[in-house]
N, C-alpha and C positions, 0 to 999 in steps of 0.2 A: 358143392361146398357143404362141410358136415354142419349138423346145428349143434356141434360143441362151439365151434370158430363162430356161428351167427349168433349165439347165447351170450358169447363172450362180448361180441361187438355192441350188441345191448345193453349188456351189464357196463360195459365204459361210459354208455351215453348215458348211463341211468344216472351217473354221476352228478350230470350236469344240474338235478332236484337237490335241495337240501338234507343233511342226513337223516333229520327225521321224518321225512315224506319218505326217503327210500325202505327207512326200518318198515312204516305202516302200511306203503303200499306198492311197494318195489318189486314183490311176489307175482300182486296181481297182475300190475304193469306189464311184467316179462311175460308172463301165461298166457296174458291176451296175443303179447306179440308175437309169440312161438306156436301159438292154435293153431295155426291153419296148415303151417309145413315146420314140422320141426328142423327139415335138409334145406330149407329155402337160402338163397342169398338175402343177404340183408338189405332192407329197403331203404333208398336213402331218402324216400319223402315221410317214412316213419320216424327215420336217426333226425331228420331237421326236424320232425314235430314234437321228439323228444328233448331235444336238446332247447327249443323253443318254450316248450311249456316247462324247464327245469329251468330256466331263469326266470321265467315268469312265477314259478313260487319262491324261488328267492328272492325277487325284488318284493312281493308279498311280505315273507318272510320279514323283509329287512324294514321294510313301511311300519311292522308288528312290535320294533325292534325294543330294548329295556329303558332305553332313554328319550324323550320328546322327539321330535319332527326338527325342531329349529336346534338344538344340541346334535342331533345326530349330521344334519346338515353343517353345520359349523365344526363338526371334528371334521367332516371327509373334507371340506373347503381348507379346511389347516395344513390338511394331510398332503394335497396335494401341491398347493403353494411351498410346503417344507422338502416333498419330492424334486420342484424346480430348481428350489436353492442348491439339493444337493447335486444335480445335475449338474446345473452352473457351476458349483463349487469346483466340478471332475471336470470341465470344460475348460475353464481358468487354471488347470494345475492347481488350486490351492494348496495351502498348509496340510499335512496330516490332522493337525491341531484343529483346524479350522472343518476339515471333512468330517473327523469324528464328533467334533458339536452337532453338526448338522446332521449324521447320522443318528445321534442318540434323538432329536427329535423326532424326527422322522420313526424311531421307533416307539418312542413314547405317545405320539397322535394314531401310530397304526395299532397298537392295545390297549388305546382308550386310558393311559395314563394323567389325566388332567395337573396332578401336584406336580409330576414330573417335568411336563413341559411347558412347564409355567416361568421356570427360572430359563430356560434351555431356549424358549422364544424372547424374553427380554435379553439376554446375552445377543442373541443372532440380532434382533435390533438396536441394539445400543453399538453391537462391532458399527453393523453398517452406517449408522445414522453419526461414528465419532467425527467425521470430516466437518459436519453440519454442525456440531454444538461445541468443537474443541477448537477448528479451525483447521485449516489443508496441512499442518505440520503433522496434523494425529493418522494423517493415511500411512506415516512411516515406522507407525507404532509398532511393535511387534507381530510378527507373523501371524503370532493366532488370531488373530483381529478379523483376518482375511481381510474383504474388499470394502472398500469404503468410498460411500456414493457420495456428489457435490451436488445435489439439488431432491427437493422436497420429495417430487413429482415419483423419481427413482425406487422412493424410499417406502412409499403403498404399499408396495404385499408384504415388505418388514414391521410396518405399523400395522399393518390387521393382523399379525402370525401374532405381534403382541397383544391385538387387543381380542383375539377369540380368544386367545390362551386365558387369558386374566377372566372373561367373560365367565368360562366351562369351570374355571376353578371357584371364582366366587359363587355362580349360581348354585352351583353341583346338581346338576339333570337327572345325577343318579349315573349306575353304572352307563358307561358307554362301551359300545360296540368294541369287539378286539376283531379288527379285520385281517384275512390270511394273511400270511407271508408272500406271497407271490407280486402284490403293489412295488417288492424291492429289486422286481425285474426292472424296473424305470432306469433307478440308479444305474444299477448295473450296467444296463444297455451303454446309458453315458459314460459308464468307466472304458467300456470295450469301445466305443467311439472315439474317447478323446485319447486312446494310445494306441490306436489302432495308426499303423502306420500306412502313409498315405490320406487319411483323412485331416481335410484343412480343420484346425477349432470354427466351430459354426460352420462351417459350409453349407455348400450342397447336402450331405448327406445327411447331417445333425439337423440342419431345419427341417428334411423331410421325414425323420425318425418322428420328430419333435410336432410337427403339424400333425401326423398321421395316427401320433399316438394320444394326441388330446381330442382329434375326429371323432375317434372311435371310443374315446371316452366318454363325451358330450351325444354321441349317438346313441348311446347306451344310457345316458341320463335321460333322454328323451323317449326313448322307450320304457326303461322305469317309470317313470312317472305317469305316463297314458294306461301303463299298468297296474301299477300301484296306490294311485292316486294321490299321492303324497308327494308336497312341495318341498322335502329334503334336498332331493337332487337338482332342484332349481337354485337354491341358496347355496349349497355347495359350488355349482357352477360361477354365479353370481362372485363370490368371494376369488375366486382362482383368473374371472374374465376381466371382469370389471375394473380393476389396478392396472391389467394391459392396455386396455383400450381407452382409457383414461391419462394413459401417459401418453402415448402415442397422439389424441387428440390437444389436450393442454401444450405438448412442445413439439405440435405442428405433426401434421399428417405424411404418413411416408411416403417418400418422393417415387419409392420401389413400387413398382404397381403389382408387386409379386406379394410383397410386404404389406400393401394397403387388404387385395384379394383376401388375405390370411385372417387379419384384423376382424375385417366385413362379416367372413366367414365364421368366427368364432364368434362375436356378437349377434349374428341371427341364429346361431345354435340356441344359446341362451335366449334370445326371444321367445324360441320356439318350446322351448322346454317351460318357461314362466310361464306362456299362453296355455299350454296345455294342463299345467297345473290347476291354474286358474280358472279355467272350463273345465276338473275335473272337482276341482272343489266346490265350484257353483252348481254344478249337480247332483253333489252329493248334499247341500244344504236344498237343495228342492225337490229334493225326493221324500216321500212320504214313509212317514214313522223314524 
């Protein structure tokens, strides 16, 4: 195999560091790795140490980040609550009316627009919360309204998308985070889900989309943070877990034992990720200097 093709194959992984760790030390990186055989096949216990240690100075990186710990935490916790709704939105058929609200927040929390989605989260709670303070006639209110919940319990992650919203705008943390574009593969997925034909809305293959792809989100929180040391990613989690399993307890525990599994599961994620926080912060207050 020539070492143009294994130079190359390094240079993709090198990606996985942040841009300016590759500008300062991305030379040296490859030189070490190309030393010994420049014709070698590429090693795949070097590509996983690469790609390993390039998230690891990004979650660095990100712990570094322009705005506090509890701000940066509280945007990505927004961000990804505003991802479900739009998910759900594409699961339900909504309104056009109803998808593009929920998309322009979702894009307004992913570039850290706080004025923006400020109005954009009180609109998405006041749609859903019209049933509750107008009475059952307001769910026939016009389309763009989209869905409208009958009970308090439902209503959690619309009352926090409002009230971090309000939170970020009044306090102003300072600039926040503009996170890639690539978070709108979420969406997306649910758009290709819910018209994909053949798939039931929610089934089988949506809940497993759906479980699989906050696993591996909440795993990735959990190694952030043993990483990084920073409780961002635990309050983030917090804000996104917490409304679930808080409903699901308050109006009885689900009968599904596939469903309760799921629950369980996502809650000891977040345990775990608070714990480790927490025993990253207490050692870093009893460390000397």
């Amino acid at each position: 195999m020539s070492g143009t093709f294994t130079e190359g194959w390094y240079r993709l992984f090198l990606r996985a560091f942040p841009r300016a760790h590759r500008e300062e030390y991305g030379a040296e990186i490859l030189g070490t790795l190309m030393h010994d055989s420049p014709r070698r096949v590429p090693s795949l216990r070097e590509t996983a140490g690469l790609v390993t240690a390039g998230f690891a100075a990004r979650a660095r990186a990100a712990a570094e980040g322009p705005a506090p710990w509890w701000a940066d935490g509280t945007q990505l916790g927004l961000l990804t609550l505003a991802l479900a709704n739009l998910a759900y939105g594409a699961g339900d058929h909504a309104s056009p009316w109803w998808l593009a609200a929920s998309a322009m927040l979702v894009i307004a929390l992913l570039r850290g627009w706080a004025p923006a989605a400020l109005p954009l989260a009180l609109v998405v709670a006041f749609s859903t919360s019209r049933a509750m303070i107008f009475g059952v006639e307001a769910t026939h209110w016009a389309p763009f309204f989209g869905p409208a919940y009958h009970d308090w319990v439902s209503l959690t992650p619309y009352g926090l998308l409002a009230a971090g919203a309000v939170v970020l705008a009044a306090a102003r943390p300072g600039r926040l985070r503009t996170r890639p574009w690539w978070w709108l593969a979420i969406p997306a997925a649910a758009f290709v889900l819910a018209y994909m034909p053949g798939v039931r809305e929610y089934g089988m293959v949506w809940q497993s989309v759906r479980a699989g792809t906050e696993g591996v989100l909440l795993l990735a929180g959990v190694w952030a943070t043993a990483v990084a040391r920073s409780p961002r990613w635990a309050l983030a989690a917090a804000v996104y877990v917490v409304p679930g399993v808080a409903s699901a307890l308050l109006t009885g525990l689900p009968t599904n034992a596939q469903e309760t599994g799921y629950r369980l599961t996502l809650a000891g994620l977040l345990l775990v990720m608070t714990a480790t926080a927490m025993r990253r912060a207490r050692s870093l207050s009893s460390s000397p200097g």
